[in-house]
VOTOR-17304 format. One line per 8 residues: number of its first residue (from 1); for each residue x, y, z of C-alpha. Coordinates in nm, 2 decimals. Layout:
REM VOTOR-17304
NUM = X Y Z  ...
//
This chain:
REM VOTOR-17304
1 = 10.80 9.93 13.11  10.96 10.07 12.81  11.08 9.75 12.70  10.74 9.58 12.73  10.55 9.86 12.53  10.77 9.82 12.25  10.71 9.44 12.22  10.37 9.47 12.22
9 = 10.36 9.77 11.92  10.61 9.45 11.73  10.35 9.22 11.81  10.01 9.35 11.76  10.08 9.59 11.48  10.39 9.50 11.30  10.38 9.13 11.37  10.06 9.03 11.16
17 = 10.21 9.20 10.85  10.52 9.03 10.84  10.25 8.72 10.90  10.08 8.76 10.59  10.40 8.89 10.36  10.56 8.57 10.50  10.29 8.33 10.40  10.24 8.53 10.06
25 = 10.18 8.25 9.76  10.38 8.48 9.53  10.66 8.56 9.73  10.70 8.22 9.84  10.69 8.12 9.44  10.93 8.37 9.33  11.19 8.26 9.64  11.11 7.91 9.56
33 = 11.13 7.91 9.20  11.46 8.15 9.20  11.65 7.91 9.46  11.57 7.61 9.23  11.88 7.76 8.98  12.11 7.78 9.31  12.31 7.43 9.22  12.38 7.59 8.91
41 = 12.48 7.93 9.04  12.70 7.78 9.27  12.83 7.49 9.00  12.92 7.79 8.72  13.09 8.01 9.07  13.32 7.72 9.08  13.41 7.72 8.72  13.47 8.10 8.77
49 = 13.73 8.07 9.02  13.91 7.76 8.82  13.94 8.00 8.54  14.01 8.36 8.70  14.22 8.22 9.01  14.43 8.51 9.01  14.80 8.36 8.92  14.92 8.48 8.62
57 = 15.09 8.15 8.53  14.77 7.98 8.59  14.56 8.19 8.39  14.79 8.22 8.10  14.84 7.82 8.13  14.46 7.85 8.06  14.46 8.05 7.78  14.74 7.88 7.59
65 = 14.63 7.57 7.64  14.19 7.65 7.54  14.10 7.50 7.90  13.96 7.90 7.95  13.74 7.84 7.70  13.56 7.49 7.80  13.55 7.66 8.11  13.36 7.94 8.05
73 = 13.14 7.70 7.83  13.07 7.58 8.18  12.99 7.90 8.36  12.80 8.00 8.07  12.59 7.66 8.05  12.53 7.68 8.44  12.47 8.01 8.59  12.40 8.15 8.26
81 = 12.03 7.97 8.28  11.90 8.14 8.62  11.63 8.32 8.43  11.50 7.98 8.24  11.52 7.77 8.54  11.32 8.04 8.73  11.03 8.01 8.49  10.98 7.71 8.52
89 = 11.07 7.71 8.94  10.80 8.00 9.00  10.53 7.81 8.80  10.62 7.48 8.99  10.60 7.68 9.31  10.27 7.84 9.26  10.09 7.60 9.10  10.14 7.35 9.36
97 = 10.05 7.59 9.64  9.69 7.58 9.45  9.72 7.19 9.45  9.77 7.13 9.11  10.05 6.99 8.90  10.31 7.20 8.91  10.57 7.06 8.68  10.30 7.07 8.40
105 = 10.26 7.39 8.50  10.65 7.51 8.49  10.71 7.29 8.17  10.44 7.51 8.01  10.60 7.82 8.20  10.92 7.71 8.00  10.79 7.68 7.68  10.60 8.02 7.68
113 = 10.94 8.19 7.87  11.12 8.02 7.53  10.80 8.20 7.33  10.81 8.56 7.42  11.20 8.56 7.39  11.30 8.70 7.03  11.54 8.50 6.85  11.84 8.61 6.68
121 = 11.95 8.46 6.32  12.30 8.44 6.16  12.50 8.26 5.86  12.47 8.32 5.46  12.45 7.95 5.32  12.29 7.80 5.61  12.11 8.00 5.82  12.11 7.97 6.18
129 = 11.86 8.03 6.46  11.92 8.09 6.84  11.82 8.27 7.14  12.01 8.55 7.35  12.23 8.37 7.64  12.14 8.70 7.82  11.81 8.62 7.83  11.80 8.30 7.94
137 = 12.04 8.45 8.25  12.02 8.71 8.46  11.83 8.92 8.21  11.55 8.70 8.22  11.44 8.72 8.58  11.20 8.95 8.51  11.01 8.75 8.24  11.06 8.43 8.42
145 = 10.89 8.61 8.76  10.57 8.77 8.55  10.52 8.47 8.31  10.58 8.21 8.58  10.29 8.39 8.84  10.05 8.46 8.58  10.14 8.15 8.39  10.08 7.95 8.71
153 = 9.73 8.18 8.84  9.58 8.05 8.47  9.68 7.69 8.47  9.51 7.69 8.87  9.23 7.80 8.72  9.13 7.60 8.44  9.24 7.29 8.62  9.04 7.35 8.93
161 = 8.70 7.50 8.73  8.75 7.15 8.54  8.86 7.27 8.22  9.04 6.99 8.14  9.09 6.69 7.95  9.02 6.37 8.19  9.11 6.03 8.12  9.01 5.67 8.26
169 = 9.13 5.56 8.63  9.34 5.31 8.47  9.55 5.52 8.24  9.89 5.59 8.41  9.88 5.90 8.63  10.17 6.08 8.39  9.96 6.01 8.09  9.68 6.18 8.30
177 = 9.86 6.49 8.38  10.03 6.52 8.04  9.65 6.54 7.85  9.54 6.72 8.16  9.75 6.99 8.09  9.67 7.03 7.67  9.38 7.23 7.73  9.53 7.53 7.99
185 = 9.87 7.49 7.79  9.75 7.55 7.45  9.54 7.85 7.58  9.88 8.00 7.81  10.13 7.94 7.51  9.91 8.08 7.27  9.86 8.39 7.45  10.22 8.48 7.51
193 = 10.24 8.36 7.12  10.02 8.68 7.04  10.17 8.89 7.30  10.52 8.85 7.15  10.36 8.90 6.75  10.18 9.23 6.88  10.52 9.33 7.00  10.71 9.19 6.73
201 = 10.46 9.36 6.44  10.42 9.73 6.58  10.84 9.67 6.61  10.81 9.76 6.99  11.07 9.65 7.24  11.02 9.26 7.36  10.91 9.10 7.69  11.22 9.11 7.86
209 = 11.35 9.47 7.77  11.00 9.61 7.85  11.00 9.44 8.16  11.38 9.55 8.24  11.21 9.93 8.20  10.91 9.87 8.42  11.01 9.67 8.68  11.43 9.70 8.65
217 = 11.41 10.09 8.73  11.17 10.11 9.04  11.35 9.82 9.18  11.71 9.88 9.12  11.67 10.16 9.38  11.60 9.96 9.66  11.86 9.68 9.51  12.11 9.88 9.33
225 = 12.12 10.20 9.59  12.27 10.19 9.90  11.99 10.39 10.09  11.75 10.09 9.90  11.98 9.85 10.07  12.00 9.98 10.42  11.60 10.03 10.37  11.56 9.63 10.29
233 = 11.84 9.55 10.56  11.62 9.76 10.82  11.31 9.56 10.74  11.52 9.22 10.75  11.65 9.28 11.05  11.30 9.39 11.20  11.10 9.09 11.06  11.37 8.87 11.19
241 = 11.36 9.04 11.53  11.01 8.97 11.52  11.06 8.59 11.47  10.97 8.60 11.09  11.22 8.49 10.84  11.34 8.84 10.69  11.53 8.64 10.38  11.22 8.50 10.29
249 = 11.00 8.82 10.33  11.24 9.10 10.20  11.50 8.97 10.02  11.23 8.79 9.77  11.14 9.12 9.62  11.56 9.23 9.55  11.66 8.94 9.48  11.63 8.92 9.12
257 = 11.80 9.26 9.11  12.10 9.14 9.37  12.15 8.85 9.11  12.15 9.06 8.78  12.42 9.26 8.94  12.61 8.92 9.01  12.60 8.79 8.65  12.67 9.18 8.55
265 = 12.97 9.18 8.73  13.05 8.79 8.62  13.02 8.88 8.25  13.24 9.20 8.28  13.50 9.01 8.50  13.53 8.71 8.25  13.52 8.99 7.95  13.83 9.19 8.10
273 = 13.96 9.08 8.47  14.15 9.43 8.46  13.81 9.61 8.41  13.57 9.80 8.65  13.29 9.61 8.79  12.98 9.78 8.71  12.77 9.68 9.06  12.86 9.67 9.41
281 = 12.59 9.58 9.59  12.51 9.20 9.44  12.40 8.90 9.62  12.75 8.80 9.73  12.81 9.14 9.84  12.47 9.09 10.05  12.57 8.73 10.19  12.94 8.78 10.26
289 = 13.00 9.15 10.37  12.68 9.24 10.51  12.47 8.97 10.66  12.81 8.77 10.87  12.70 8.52 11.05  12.31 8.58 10.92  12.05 8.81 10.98  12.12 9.11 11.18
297 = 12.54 9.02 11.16  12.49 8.79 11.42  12.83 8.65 11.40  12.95 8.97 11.58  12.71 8.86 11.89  12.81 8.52 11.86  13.16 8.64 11.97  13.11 8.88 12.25
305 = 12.91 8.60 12.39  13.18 8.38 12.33  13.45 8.66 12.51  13.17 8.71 12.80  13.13 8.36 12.89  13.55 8.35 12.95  13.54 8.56 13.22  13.50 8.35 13.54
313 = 13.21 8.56 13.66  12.98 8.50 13.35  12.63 8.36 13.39  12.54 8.01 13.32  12.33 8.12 13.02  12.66 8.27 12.84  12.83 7.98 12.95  12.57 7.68 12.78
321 = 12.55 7.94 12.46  12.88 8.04 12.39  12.96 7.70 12.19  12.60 7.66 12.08  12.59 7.94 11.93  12.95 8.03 11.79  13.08 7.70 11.58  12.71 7.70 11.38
329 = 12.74 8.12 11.36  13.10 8.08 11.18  12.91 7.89 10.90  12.63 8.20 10.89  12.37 8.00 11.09  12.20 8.23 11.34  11.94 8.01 11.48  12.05 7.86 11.78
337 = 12.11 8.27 11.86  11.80 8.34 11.72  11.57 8.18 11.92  11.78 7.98 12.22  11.94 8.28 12.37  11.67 8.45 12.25  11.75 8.72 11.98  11.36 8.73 11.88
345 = 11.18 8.96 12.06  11.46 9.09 12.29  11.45 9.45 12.30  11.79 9.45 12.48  11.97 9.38 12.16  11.70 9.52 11.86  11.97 9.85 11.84  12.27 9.64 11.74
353 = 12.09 9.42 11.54  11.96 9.65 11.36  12.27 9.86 11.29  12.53 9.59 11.23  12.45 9.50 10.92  12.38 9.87 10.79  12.70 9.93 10.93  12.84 9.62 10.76
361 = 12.67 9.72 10.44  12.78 10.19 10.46  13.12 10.06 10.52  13.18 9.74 10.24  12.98 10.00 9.97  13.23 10.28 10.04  13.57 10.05 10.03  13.49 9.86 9.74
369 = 13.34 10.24 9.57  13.66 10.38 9.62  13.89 10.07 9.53  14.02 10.04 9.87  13.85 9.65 9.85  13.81 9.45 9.52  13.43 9.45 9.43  13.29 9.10 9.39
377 = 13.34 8.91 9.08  12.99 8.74 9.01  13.14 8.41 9.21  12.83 8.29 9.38  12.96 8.16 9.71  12.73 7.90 9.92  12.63 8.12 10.24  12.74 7.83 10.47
385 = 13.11 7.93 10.35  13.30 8.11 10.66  13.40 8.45 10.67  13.75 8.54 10.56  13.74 8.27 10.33  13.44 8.39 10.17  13.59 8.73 10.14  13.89 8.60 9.92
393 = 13.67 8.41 9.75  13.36 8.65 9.65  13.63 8.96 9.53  13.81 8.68 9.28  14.12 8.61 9.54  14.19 8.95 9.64  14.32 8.92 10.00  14.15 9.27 10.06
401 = 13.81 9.09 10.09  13.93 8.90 10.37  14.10 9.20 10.54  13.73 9.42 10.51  13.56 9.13 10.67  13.76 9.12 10.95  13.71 9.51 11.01  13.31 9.47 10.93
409 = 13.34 9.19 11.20  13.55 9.42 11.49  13.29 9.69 11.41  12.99 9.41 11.51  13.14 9.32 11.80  13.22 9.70 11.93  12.84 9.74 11.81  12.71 9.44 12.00
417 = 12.93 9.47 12.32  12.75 9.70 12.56  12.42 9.55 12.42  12.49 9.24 12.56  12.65 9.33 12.87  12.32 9.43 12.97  12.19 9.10 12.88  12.42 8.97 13.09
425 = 12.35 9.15 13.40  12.04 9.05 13.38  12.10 8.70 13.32  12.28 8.71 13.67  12.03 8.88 13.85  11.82 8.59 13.77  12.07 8.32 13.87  12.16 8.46 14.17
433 = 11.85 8.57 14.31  11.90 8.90 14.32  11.77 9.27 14.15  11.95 9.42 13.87  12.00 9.71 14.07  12.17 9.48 14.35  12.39 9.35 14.10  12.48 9.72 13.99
441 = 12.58 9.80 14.32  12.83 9.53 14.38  12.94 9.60 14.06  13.03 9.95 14.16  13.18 9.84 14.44  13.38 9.63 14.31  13.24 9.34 14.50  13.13 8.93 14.35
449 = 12.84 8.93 14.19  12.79 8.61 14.31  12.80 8.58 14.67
//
């Protein structure tokens, strides 16, 4: 009765929230646009390790020979552009959903990104003109996230209120689009013209730094704290419970913030791999410490469904799932848990999924806080990449990644373990026919369940 009650307080008042966050245009834009730069991310990871593979002959091979310094060209070139890329992405994203262009949209998000970003001169005889790396990186998100959404909400509008240049039929649709877009792209890029010369001429603090105040502080709490993180893992976990992608929903909003860390921590690893890393929670810490095997740490189920269905007394369900569920959870992909066994909407096992991954996430923050684990090292890692390996990876080939994974994962299973034996027990009752309270019995007697 209990059980039933709380399912239908997720459904009828928690449920239609998560509904509409989900199906958000902007949070869909930001997500969208921001996983546009993952290639990247993941392309200037790899570079990362090449370079800071931690053998000292190898590094010092590097450095002798300039290879370190091509290399970190290549980091620099590739995950050093998340911010531009996401200016253009969230534009894209948006503008689409209003069923317009969207890559005239993002290329005129570009261009006024490029705008509002104050550029830096240098040289005596010949001077020189250039723009912050910083800011077309991490730094950036912020800008790139405003301009993109507000870039995008004005480009909608003139197009569909037919503000717009039109052209014959028989001119080539790209030609069409291109003059389509003159109008709203003259009006966007000129505004964020005069919003960088007000800023510029009063000699107050530029797009991105006033942004970085603004939005950086109130959000760094919930991305940068751990009581923010176990507040956005408790909401992850409950919209997935609920059958709504929590990535999508939550993670949107810290996301820019979990990245900034990342590149934070890149920038201060490739400045001095001896150094301290100035975040610990970042997005690798996120995907590889706290979220095994996906939302709500399913990995940990995964495997005390896999040690259930061994015993020769196990139900058929346990049996069928155990291999479903286990070789797709060791590359982090929950779904076949999610919904086959089910995960969504079982009340039997909201508790542990719940409190793994904030488990997970109190017990990484406090290792890596007090050096007992090597903190991440900016190395994006794709989130299909197993545990263990991941580890070593994400804390720049410290073994002590690994060896914290493997604890986070024991604790998962203890966590998940009585949970599901419950499950189980009633999986039983309904293969064999009979009440759970039958099955109790025989249990206590030490009798077959099965008869």
């Amino acid at each position: 009765m209990k059980m039933n009650k709380i399912n239908d307080l997720l459904e009828e008042r928690l449920l239609p929230i998560a509904v509409k966050l989900g199906s958000n245009r902007m949070l869909i834009a930001i997500r969208d646009g921001i996983t546009l730069g993952l290639p990247l991310i993941i392309i200037g990871s790899l570079f990362l390790v090449i370079s800071s593979f931690p053998i000292e002959a190898w590094t010092n091979w590097l450095e002798s020979t300039g290879i370190s310094t091509y290399l970190n060209k290549g980091v620099n070139g590739s995950f050093g552009l998340m911010g531009l890329i996401a200016s253009f992405g969230i534009a894209h994203s948006l503008a689409r959903q209003y069923d317009v262009d969207g890559v005239s949209a993002g290329i005129v998000s570009l261009a006024s990104f490029l705008v509002v970003t104050p550029n830096i001169f240098s040289g005596e005889e010949v001077p020189l003109e250039g723009i912050r790396l910083g800011y077309m990186g991490s730094q950036g998100l912020f800008v790139a996230i405003v301009l993109g959404i507000i870039t995008a909400l004005i480009f909608q509008w003139f197009i569909n209120h037919n503000i717009q240049i039109r052209l014959p039929e028989a001119v080539p649709p790209a030609v069409s689009r291109s003059f389509s877009a003159l109008i709203p792209g003259a009006v966007i890029i000129t505004m964020w013209l005069i919003v960088y010369a007000v800023l510029d001429s009063f000699d107050l603090p530029n797009v991105h730094d006033l942004l970085m105040v603004i939005l950086g502080k109130p959000m760094s709490v919930l991305g940068d704290t751990l009581g923010g993180t176990v507040l956005v893992i408790f909401f992850n976990s409950l919209f997935w419970f609920m059958g709504i992608h929590g990535g999508n929903v939550v993670n949107s909003m810290v996301n820019p913030i979990w990245l900034m860390n990342t590149d934070a921590n890149r920038l201060a690893f490739q400045a001095d791999r001896t150094a301290a890393l100035p975040h610990i929670i970042t997005q690798p810490f996120m995907d590889n410490f706290v979220f095994l095997g996906g939302g709500g740490a399913t990995l940990g189920l995964m495997l005390v469904i896999a040690l259930v269905a061994a015993k020769k007394k196990s139900s058929q369900i346990s049996k069928t799932m155990a291999p479903l569920t286990l070789t797709p959870g060791i590359f982090n992909i929950n779904e076949p848990a999610m919904f086959g066994l089910p995960v969504v909407l079982n009340v039997s096992l909201l508790l542990p999924f719940i409190l793994a991954p904030i488990a997970n996430a109190i017990i990484a923050y406090f290792a890596m806080s007090t050096g007992l684990v090597h903190g991440t090292v900016g190395v994006s890692i794709p989130w299909t990449m197993p545990p263990i390996i991941s580890g070593f990876l994400a804390t720049g080939g410290h073994i002590s990644g690994s060896i914290l994974q493997v604890f986070c994962l024991v604790i998962d299973v203890l966590l998940y373990f009585p949970f599901y034996v419950s499950v189980e027990k009633q999986n039983l009752a309904k293969e064999s026919g009979q009440s759970l309270e039958e099955i109790q019995a025989k249990e206590h007697r030490g009798e077959a369940v099965r008869d």
